[in-house]
Phi, psi and omega in degrees: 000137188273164194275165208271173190207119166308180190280348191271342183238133176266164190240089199267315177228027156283308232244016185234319195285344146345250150037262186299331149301329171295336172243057181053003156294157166234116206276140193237164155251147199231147143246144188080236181252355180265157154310162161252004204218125171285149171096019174326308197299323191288030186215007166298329192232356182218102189277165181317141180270169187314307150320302161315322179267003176271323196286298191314320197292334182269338192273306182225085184290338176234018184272168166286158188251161179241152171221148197277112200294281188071198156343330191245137193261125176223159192256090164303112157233117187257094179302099171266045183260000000 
């Protein structure tokens, strides 16, 4: 059961990273540009188990999600407009 979340917060990475691991990414919870979970690295080549993102999904349910590249090459773009 997820811990309950006021109405003012979305749940980014409760309610995606299931999701995204399932269509091979390996989904991180992030706050800012960081990991929230140490040991980050190992999950660049190897994605995260399912139990694991269940657990992050319970631990940081409204943080943003990231994801650890390994092979896929990705471009961050931050619109500050």
């Amino acid at each position: 059961m997820r811990p309950p979340i006021g109405p003012e917060q979305e749940r980014y990475f409760a309610d995606n990273a299931e999701i995204l691991l399932r269509q091979g990414y390996s989904p991180l919870p992030v706050r800012g540009k960081r990991p929230a979970i140490t040991g980050w690295q190992r999950h660049c080549l190897n994605p995260p188990a399912e139990l694991s993102v269940e657990k992050w999904a319970l631990q940081f349910p409204t943080h943003n999600i990231g994801a650890a590249c390994g092979h896929l090459v990705a471009l961050d773009i931050d619109d500050e407009s």
